[in-house]
Every structure is written in C-alpha cells, then in structure tokens.
VOMARMI-35041 format. One record per residue (C-alpha): residue in three letters; x, y, z. Coordinates in steps of 0.1 Angstrom, whole numbers, padded with zeros to 4 digits, always signed. Each point is the difference from the previous one (the first is absolute). Example, Ala and Ser with C-alpha at 12.3 -4.5 7.8 and 13.67 -1.06 7.14 Angstrom:
% residues 2
ALA+0123-0045+0078;SER+0014+0034-0007;
END
This chain:
% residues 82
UNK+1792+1281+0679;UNK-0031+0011+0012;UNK-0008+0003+0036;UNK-0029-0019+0014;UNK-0017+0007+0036;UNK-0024-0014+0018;UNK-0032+0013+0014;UNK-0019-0019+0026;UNK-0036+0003+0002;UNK-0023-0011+0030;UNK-0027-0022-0019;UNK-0031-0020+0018;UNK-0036-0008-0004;UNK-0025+0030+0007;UNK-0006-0024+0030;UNK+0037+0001+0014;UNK-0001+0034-0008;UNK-0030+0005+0023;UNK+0015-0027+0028;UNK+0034+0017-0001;UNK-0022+0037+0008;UNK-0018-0014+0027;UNK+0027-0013+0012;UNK+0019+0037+0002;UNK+0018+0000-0031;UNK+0009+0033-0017;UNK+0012+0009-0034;UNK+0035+0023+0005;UNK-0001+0030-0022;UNK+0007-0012-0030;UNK-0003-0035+0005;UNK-0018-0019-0031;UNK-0021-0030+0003;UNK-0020-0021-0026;UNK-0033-0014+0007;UNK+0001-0034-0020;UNK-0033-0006-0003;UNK-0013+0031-0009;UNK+0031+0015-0023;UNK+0002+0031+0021;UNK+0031+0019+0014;UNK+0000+0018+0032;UNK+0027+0025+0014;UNK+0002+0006+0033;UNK+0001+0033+0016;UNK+0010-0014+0032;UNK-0029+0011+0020;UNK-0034-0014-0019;UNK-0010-0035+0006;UNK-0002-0023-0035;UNK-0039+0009+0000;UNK+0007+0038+0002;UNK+0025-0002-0032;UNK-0008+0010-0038;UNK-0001-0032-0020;UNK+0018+0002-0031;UNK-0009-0021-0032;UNK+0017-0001-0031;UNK-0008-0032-0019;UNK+0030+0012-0025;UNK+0025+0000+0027;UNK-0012-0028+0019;UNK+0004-0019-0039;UNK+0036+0016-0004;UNK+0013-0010+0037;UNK-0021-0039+0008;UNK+0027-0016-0014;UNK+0027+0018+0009;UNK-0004-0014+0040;UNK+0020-0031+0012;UNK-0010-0019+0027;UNK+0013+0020+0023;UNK-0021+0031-0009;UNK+0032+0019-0021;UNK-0007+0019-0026;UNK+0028+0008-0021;UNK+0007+0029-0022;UNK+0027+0012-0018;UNK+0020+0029+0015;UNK+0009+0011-0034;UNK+0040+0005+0010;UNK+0027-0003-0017;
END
C-alpha cells in the first residue's frame, strides 16, 4: 500500500500576498506559496519580502497540481512506499 503525504501550500490573491507583506509577513526558508491569480510559486528565504522573491511560472505544473488541492489547500502526492 502506497504511502500518501500531504503538502500544504500558502495560496492567496497577488493582493493578499501584497496585504499580508505590508502587513510584516515573511516567507520561512523554504516555505512555498501560490499566487492564485497569477499561477506563480514563491519560496521563501525567510528574509525577502513577497515583492523581493523570484516568481516562478510553470503552466505545466500549475496544470498537473490545480486539481490536486482540496479546500483546504492540501495537495496530495503519493509517497511511493511500500
């Protein structure tokens, strides 16, 4: 039986995105978030406000993961165990 985790994403509008920055909010290192509106990732570094991170856009991926969320913002994916 295959193991299945869970990854949780932080996911907003680019609008939320910019209201939670103003509002002090920092990415940890490593942290992932998804921009809804705009199908981009960020990872946080922990230092760089939302503005100051690389974008990332990958309509392929966005395609291969949209459906995959519940309402909750889970993303499941198969661990691949045994």
């Amino acid at each position: 039986m295959a193991n299945i985790s869970k990854i949780r994403l932080l996911r907003g509008s680019h609008n939320l995105w910019v209201t939670m920055e103003n509002s002090g909010h920092i990415l940890n290192q490593g942290e992932i978030g998804y921009v809804l509106d705009k199908n981009q990732i960020v990872i946080g570094d922990g230092v760089s406000k939302y503005s100051e991170l690389t974008k990332f856009v990958d309509s392929s991926f966005i395609e291969l993961i949209d459906d995959k969320f519940d309402t909750n913002g889970n993303l499941k994916i198969d661990g691949g165990g045994a």
